[in-house]
KEKE-3310 file (N, C-alpha, C; in steps of 0.2 Angstrom, whole numbers, plus 5000, padded with zeros to 4 digits):
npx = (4751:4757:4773:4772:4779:4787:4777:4767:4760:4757:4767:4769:4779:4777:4762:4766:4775:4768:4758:4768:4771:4783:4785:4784:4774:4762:4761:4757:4745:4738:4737:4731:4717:4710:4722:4731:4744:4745:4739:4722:4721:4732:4732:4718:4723:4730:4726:4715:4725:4731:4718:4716:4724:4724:4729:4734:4738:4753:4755:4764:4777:4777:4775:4788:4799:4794:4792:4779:4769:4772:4766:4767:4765:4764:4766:4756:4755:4742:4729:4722:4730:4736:4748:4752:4743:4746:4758:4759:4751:4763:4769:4762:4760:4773:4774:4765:4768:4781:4775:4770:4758:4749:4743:4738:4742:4733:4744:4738:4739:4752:4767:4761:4749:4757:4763:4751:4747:4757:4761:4747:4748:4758:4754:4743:4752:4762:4777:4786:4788:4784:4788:4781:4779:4788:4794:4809:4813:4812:4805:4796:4804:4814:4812:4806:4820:4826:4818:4820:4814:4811:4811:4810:4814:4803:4799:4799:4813:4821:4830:4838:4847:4854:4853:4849:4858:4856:4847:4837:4833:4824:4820:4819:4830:4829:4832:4840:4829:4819:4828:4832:4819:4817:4830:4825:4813:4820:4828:4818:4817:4812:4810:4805:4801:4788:4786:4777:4778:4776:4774:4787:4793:4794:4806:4802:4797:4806:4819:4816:4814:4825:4834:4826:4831:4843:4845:4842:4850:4862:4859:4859:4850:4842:4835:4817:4807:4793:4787:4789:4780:4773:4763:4761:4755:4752:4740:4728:4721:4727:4736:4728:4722:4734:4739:4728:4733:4743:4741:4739:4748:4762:4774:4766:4772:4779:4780:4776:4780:4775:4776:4771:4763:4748:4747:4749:4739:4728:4731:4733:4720:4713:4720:4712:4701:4702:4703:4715:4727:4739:4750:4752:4752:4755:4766:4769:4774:4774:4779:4782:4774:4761:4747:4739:4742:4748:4737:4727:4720:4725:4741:4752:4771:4782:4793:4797:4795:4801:4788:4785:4797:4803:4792:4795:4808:4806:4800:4808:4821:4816:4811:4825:4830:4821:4826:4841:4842:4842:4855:4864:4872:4864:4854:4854:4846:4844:4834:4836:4828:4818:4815:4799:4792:4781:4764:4761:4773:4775:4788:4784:4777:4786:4797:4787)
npy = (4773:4786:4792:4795:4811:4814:4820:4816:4822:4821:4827:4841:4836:4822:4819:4825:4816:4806:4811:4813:4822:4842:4847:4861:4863:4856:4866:4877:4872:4869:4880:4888:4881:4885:4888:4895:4892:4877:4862:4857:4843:4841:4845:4843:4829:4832:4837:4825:4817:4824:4823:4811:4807:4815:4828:4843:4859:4866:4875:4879:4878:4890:4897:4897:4902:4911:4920:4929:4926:4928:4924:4910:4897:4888:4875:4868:4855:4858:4865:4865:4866:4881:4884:4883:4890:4903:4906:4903:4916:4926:4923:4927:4939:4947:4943:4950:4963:4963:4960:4949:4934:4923:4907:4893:4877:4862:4846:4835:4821:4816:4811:4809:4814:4828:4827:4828:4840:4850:4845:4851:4865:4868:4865:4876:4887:4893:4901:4898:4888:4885:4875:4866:4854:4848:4829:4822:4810:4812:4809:4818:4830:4828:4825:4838:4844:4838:4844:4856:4863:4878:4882:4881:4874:4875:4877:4861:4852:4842:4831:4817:4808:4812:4824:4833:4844:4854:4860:4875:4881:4885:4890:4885:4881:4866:4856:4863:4871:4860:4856:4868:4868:4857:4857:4869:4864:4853:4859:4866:4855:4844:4828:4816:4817:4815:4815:4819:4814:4821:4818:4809:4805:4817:4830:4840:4833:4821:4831:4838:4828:4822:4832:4833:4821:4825:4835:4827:4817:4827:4830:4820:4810:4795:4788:4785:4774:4772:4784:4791:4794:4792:4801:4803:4813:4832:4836:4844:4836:4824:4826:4827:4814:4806:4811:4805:4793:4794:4796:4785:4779:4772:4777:4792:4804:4822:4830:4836:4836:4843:4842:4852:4865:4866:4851:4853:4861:4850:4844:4851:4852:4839:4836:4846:4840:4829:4834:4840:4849:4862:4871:4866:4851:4846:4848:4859:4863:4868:4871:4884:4892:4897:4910:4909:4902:4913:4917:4924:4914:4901:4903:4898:4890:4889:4886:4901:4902:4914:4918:4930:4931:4920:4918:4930:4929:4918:4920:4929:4923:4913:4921:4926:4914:4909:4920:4917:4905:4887:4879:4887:4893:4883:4890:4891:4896:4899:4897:4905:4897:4903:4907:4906:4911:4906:4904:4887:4880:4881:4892:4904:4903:4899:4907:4917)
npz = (5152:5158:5168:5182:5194:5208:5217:5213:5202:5183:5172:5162:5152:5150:5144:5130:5128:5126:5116:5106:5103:5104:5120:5119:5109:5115:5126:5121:5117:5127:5134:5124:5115:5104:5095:5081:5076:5077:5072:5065:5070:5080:5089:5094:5100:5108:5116:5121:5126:5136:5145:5148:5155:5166:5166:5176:5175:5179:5191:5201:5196:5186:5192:5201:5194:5186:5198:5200:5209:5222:5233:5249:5253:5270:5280:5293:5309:5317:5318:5330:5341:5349:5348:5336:5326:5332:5330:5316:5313:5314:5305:5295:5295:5295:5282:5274:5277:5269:5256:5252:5252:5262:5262:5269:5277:5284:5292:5299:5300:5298:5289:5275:5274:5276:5265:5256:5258:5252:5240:5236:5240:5230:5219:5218:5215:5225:5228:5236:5252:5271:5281:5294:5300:5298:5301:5311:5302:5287:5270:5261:5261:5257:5245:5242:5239:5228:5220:5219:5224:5234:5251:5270:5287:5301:5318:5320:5315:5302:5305:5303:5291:5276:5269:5279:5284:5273:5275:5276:5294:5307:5322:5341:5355:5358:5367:5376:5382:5389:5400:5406:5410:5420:5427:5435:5442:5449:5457:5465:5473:5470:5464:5461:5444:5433:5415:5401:5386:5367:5352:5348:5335:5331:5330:5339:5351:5353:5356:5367:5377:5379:5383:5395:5400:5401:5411:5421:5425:5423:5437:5445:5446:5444:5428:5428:5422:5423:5426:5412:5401:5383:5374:5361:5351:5354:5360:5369:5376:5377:5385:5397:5397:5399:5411:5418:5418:5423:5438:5444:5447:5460:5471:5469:5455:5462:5452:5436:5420:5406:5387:5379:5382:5376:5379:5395:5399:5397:5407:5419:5420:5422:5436:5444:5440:5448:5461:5465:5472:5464:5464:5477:5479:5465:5456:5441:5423:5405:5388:5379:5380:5375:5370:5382:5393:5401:5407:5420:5426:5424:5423:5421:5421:5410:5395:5384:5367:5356:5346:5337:5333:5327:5317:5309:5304:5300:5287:5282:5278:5271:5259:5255:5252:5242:5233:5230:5227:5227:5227:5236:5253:5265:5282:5296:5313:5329:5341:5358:5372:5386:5400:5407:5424:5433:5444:5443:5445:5459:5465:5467:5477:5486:5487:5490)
capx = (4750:4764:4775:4771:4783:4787:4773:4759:4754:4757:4770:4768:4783:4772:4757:4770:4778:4763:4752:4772:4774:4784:4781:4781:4766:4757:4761:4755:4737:4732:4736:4724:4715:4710:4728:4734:4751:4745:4735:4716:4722:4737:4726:4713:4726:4734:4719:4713:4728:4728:4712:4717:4729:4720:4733:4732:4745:4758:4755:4771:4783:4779:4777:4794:4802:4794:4792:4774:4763:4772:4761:4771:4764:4763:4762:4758:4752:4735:4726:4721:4738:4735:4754:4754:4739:4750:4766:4756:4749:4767:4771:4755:4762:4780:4772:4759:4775:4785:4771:4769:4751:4751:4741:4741:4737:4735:4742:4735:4741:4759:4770:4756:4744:4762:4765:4745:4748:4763:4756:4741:4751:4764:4747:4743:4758:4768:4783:4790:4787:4786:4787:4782:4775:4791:4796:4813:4814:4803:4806:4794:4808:4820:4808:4809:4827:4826:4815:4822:4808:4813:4807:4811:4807:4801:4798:4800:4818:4824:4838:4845:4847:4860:4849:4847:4864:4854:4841:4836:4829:4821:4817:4820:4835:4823:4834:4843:4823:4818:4835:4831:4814:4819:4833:4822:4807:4823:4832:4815:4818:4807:4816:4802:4797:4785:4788:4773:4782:4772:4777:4796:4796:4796:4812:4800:4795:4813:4825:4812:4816:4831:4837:4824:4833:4852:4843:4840:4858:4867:4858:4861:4844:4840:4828:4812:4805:4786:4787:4790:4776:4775:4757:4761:4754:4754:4733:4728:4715:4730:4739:4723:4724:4741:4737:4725:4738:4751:4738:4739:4756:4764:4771:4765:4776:4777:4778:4775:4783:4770:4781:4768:4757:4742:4746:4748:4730:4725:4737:4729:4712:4713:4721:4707:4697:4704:4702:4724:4731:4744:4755:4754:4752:4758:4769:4768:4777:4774:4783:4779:4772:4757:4745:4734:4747:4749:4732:4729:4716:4732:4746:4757:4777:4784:4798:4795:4798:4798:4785:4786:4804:4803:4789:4800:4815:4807:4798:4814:4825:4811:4814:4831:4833:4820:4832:4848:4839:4843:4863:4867:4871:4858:4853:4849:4843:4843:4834:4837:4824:4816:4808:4793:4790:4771:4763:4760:4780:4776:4793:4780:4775:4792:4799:4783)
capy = (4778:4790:4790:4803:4812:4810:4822:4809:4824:4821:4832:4843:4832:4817:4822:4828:4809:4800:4812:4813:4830:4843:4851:4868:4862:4854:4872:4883:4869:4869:4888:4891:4875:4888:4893:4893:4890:4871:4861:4854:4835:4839:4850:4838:4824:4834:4837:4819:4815:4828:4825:4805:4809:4820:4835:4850:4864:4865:4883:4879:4880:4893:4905:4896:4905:4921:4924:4934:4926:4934:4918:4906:4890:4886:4867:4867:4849:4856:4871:4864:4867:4885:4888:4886:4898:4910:4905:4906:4923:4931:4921:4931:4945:4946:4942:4956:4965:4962:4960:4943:4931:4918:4902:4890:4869:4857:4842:4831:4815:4814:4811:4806:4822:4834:4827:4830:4849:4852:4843:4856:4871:4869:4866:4884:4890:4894:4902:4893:4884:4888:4869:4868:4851:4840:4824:4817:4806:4817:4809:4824:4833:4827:4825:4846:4846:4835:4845:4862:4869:4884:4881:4883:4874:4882:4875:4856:4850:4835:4828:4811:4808:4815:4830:4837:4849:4856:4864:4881:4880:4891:4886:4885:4876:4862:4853:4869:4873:4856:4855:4871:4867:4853:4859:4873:4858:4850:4864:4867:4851:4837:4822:4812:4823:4814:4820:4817:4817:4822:4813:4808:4805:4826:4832:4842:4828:4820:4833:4839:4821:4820:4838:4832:4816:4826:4838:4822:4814:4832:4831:4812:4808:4790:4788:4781:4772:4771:4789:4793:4793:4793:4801:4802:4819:4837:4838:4842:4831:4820:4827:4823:4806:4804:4813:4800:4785:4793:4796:4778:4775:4772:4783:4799:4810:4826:4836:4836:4842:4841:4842:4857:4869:4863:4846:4856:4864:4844:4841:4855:4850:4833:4836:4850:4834:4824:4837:4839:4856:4864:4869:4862:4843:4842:4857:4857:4866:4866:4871:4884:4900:4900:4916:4906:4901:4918:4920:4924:4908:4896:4905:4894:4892:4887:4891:4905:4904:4920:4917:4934:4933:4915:4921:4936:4927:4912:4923:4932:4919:4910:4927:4923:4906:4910:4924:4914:4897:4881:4879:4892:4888:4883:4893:4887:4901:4894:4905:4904:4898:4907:4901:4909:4908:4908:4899:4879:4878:4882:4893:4911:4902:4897:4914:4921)
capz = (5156:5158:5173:5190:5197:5216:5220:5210:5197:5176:5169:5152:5148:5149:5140:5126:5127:5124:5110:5101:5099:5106:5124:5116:5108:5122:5131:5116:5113:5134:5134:5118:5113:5097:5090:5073:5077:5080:5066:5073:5072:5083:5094:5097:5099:5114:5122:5123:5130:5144:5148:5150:5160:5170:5167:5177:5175:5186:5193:5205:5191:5182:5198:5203:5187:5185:5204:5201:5213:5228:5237:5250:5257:5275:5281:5300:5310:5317:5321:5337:5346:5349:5346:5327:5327:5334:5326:5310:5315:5314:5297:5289:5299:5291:5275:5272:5278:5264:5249:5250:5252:5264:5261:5276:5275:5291:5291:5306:5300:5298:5282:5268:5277:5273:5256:5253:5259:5250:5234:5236:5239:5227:5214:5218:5211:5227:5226:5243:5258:5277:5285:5303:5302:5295:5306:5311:5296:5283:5263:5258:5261:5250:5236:5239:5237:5220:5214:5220:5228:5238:5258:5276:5290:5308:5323:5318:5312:5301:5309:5301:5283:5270:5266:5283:5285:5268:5275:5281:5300:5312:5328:5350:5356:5364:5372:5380:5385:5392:5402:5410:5416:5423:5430:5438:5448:5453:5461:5470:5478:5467:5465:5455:5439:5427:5409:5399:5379:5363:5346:5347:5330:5329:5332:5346:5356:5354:5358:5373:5379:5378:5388:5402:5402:5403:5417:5427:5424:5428:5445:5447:5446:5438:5425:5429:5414:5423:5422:5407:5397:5378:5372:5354:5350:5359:5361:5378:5379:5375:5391:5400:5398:5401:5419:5422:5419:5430:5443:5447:5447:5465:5476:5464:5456:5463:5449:5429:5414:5400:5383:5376:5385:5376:5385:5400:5401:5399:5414:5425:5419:5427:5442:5446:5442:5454:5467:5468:5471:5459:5464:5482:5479:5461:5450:5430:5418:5399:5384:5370:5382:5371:5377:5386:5398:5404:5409:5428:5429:5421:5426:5419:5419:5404:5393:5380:5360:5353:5339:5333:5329:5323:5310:5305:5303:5292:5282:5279:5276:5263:5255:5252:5249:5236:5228:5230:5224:5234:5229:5241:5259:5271:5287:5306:5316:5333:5347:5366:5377:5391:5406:5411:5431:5436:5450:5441:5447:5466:5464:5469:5484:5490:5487:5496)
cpx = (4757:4766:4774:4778:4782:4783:4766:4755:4760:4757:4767:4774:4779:4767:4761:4770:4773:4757:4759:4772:4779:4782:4780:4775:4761:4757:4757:4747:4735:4734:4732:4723:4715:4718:4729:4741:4751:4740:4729:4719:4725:4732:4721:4715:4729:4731:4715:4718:4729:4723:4713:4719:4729:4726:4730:4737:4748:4762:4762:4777:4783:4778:4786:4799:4802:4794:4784:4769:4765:4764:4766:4765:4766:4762:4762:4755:4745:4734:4723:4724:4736:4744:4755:4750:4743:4755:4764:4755:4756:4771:4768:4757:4765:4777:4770:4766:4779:4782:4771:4761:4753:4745:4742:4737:4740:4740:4744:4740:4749:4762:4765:4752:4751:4763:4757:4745:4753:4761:4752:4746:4755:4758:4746:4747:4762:4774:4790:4787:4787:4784:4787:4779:4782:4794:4806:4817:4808:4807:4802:4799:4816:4817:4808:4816:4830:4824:4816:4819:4811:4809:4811:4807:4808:4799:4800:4807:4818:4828:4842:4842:4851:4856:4849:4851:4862:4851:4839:4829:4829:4818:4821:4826:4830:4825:4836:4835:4820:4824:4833:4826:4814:4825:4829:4817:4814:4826:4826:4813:4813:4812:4812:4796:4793:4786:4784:4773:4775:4772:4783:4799:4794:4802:4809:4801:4803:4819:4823:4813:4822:4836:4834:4828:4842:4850:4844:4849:4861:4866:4859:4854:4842:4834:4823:4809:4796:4784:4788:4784:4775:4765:4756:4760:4755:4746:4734:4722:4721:4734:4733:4722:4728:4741:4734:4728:4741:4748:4738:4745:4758:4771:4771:4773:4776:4778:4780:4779:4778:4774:4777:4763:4750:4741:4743:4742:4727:4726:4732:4720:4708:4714:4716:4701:4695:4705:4713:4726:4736:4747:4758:4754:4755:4761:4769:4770:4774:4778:4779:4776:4767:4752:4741:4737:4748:4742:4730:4725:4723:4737:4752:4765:4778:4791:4796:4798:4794:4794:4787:4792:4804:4798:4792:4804:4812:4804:4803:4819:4820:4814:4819:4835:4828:4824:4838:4846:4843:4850:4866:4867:4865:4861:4851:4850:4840:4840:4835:4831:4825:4811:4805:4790:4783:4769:4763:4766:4781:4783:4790:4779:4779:4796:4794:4784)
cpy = (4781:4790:4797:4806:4812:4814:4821:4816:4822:4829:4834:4839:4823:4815:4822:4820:4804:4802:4811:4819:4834:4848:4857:4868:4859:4862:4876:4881:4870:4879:4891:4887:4879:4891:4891:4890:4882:4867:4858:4847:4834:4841:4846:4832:4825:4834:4832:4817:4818:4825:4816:4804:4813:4826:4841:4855:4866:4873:4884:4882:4884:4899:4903:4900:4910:4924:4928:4932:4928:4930:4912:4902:4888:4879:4869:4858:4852:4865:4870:4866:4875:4889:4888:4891:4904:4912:4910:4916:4928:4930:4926:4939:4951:4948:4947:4961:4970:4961:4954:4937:4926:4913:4893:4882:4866:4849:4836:4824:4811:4816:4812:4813:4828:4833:4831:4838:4854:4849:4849:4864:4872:4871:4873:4889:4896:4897:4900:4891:4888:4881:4868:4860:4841:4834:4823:4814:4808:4815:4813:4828:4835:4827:4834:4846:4843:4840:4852:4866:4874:4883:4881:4880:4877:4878:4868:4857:4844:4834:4823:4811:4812:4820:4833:4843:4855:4861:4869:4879:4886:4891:4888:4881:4871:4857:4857:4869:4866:4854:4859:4871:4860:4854:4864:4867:4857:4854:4867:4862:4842:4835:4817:4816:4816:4820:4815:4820:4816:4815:4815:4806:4813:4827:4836:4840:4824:4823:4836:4833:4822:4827:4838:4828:4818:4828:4832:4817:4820:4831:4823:4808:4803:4789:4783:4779:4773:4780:4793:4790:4796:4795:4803:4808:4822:4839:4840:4838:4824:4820:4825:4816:4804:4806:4807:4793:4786:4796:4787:4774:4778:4771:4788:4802:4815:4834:4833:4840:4840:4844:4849:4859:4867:4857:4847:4859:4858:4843:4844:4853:4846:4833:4840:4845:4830:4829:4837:4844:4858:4871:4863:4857:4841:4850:4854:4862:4862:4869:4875:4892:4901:4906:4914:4906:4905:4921:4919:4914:4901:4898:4899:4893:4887:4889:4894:4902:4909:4917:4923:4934:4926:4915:4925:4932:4920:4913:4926:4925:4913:4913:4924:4919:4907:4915:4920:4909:4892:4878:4882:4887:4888:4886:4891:4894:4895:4898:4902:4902:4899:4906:4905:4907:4911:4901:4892:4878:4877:4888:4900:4909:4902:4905:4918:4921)
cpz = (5158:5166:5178:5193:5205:5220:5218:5204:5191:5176:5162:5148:5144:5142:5131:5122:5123:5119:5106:5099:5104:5114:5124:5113:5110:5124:5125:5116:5119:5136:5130:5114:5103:5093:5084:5072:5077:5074:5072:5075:5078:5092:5098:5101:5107:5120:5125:5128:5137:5148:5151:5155:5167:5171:5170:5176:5179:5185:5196:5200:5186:5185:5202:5197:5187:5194:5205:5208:5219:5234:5240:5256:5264:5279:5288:5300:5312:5321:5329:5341:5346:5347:5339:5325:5328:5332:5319:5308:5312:5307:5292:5289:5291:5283:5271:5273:5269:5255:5246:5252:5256:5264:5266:5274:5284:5288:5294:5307:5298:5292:5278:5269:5274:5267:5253:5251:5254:5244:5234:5233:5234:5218:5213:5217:5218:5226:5232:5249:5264:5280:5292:5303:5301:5303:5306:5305:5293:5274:5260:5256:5258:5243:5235:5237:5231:5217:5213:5220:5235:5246:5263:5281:5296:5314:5325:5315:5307:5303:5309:5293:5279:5269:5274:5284:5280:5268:5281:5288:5304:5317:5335:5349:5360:5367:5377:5386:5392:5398:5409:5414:5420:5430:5438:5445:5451:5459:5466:5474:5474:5464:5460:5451:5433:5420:5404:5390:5373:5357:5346:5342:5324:5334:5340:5352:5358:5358:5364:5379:5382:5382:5394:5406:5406:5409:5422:5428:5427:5437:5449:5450:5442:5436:5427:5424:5414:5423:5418:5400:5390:5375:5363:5348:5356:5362:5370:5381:5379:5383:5394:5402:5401:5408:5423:5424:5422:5436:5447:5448:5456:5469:5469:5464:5459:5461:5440:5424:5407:5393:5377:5382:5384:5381:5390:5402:5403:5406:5422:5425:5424:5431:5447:5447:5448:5460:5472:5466:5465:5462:5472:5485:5471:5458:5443:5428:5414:5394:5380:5373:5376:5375:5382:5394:5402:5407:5418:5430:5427:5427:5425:5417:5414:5399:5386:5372:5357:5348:5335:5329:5326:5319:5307:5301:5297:5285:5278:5276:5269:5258:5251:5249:5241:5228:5227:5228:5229:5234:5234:5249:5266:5278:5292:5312:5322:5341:5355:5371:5384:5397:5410:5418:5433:5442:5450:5445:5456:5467:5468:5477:5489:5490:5490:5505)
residu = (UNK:UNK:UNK:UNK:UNK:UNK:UNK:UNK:UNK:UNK:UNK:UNK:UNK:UNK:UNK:UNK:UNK:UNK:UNK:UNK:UNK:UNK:UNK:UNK:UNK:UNK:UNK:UNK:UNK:UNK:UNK:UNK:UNK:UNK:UNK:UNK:UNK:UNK:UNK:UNK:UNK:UNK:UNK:UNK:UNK:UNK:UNK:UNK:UNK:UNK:UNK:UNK:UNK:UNK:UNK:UNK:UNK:UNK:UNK:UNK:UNK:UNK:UNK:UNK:UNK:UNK:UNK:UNK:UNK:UNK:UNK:UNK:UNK:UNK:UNK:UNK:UNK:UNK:UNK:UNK:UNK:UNK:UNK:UNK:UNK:UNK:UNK:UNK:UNK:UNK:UNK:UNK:UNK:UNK:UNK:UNK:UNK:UNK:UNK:UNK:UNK:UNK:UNK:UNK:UNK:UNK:UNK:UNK:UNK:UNK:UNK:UNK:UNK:UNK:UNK:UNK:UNK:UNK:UNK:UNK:UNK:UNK:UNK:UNK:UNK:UNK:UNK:UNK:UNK:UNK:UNK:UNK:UNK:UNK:UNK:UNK:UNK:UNK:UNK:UNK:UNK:UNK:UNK:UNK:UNK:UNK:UNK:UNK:UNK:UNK:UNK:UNK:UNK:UNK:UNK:UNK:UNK:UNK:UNK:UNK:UNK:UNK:UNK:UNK:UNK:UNK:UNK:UNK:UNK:UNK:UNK:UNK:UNK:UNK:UNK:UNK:UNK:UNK:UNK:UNK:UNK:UNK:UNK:UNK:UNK:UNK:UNK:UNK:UNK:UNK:UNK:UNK:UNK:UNK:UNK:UNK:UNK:UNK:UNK:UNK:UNK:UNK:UNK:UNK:UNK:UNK:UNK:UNK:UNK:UNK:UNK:UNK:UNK:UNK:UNK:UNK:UNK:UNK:UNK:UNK:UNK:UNK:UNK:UNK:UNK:UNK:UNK:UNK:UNK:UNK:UNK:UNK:UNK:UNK:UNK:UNK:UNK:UNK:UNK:UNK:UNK:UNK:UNK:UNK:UNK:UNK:UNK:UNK:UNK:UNK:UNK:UNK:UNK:UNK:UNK:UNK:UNK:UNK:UNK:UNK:UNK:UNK:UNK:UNK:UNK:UNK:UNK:UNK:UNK:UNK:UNK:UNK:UNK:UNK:UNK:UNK:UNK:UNK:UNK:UNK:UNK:UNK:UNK:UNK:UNK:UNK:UNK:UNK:UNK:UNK:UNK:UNK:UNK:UNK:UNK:UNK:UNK:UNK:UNK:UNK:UNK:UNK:UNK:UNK:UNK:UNK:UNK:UNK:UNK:UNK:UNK:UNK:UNK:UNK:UNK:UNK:UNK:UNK:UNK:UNK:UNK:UNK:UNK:UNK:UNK:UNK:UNK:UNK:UNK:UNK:UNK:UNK:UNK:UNK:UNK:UNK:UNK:UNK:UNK:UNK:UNK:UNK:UNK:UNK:UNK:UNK:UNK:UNK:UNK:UNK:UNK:UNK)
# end
């Protein structure tokens, strides 16, 4: 059996290796089983082996070459989250824009669910990437930079590993963000803030952490560890739960930070469950200003990322890294977050 490359599909090099001939004549016998150019013995010889092999054609690399499919690849984590929906939205935007097709994959489950996505995508002959789904520590993403696939990531960072300085990013400052909404509860006098974190092994859920945790040190507020709850994703039925666990802890917080807005819809879910005002027995912030958040029944503070401009800008910058190829120097596009004040904070009341 011939060996896989670090994306599990059997090369035309392979296939070549193991009928003995050369790859120009593997290329010329699965491009036209009938050519002259090829005798039948070899012919049939190349084709057994393909077919053992289970070869498919690796559409990736020869739209990576001519450029024609003018098709880019999109990995988010879940359609759920109403913010990759939306994100995505301005990717597709961008794209149609500029005379490009966008093809979108979920994938839910972490690493193995991205490499699947990214596998798939690159199958369909791709001409580059748009990552919104990479972790932390993401080895998919050095298996791109072997193989010198052109991509971009977007919302998501990598952030430790010899390859990370490499690679074009496009996203919020989230620690800047989570810093400021924190700072904000606190200046309205709340002194124990629950902060209910998503997945910490996403640069999101980490660097959201970790700005909430400076906000509480600049003000000389010590961590509480029993408030600090780690729910592992950003679902809001995931915030919902995690409402429920920090309803029982004693004396209550007196105000939340849910680490995404989707959370925060759980958050307000619950509390309207449990029959607990908002803003005037708990406050809650979330993160991410999806549209929802802005609606009068919500009204939610939160801190804003442009999406449209972080769609433009990854879609553009893909562009580029695909014309300049992946020697050139990588790009970090870092936008400002924006703190949306709406009633969840109590901040409208206090100034009433």
């Amino acid at each position: 059996m011939a060996p896989e490359n670090k994306f599990g599909r059997t090369r035309l090099k392979d296939v070549a290796e193991i009928a003995g001939v050369s790859v120009t004549t593997v290329s010329l016998v699965l491009k036209n089983p009938e050519t002259s150019r090829v005798g039948k013995h070899t012919s049939e010889k190349v084709l057994r082996v393909a077919k053992e092999l289970n070869y498919r054609p690796n559409h990736s690399a020869r739209s990576l070459v001519t450029r024609e499919s003018h098709t880019i690849g999109v990995v988010i984590t879940t359609l759920q989250n109403p913010y990759y929906s939306e994100a995505s939205h301005y990717i597709i935007k961008r794209a149609r824009d500029i005379g490009y097709s966008v093809i979108l994959s979920a994938a839910p489950g972490g690493i193995e669910d991205e490499r699947k996505s990214v596998y798939d995508l690159l199958d369909r002959g791709v001409d580059g990437l748009i990552l919104c789904s990479v972790m932390r520590v993401d080895p998919v993403v050095d298996e791109l930079i072997a193989s010198k696939v052109p991509f971009v990531t977007m919302i998501r960072s990598v952030e430790t590993g010899p390859s990370s300085p490499l690679i074009d990013f496009v996203g919020v400052d989230n620690d800047r963000g989570a810093f400021i909404l924190l700072d904000h509860l606190i200046r309205l006098g709340h002194r124990r803030i629950a902060i209910l974190t998503g997945d910490l092994n996403a640069s999101t859920g980490y660097r959201r952490l970790q700005g909430a945790k400076a906000a509480l040190k600049a003000h000389g507020i010590a961590e509480d560890a029993e408030l600090i709850i780690n729910g592992g994703d950003f679902y809001r039925t995931t915030g919902y739960r995690l409402t429920e666990r920090l309803l029982k802890i004693r004396p209550l917080p007196t105000a939340i930070f849910a680490q995404s807005d989707h959370m925060a819809i759980g958050v307000l879910e619950c509390l309207a469950d449990q029959h607990i005002k908002v803003p005037e027995e708990m406050a809650v912030v979330g993160f991410d200003n999806i549209e929802m958040a802005g609606l009068q029944s919500v009204n939610l503070t939160t801190i804003s990322q442009e999406k449209a401009i972080l769609g433009r800008s990854a879609m553009d910058l893909l562009v580029e890294r695909i014309r300049r190829g992946k020697d050139s120097r990588a790009n970090h596009i870092i936008l400002e977050p924006v703190l949306k004040i709406r009633k969840t904070c109590g901040a409208l009341q206090k100034r009433g």
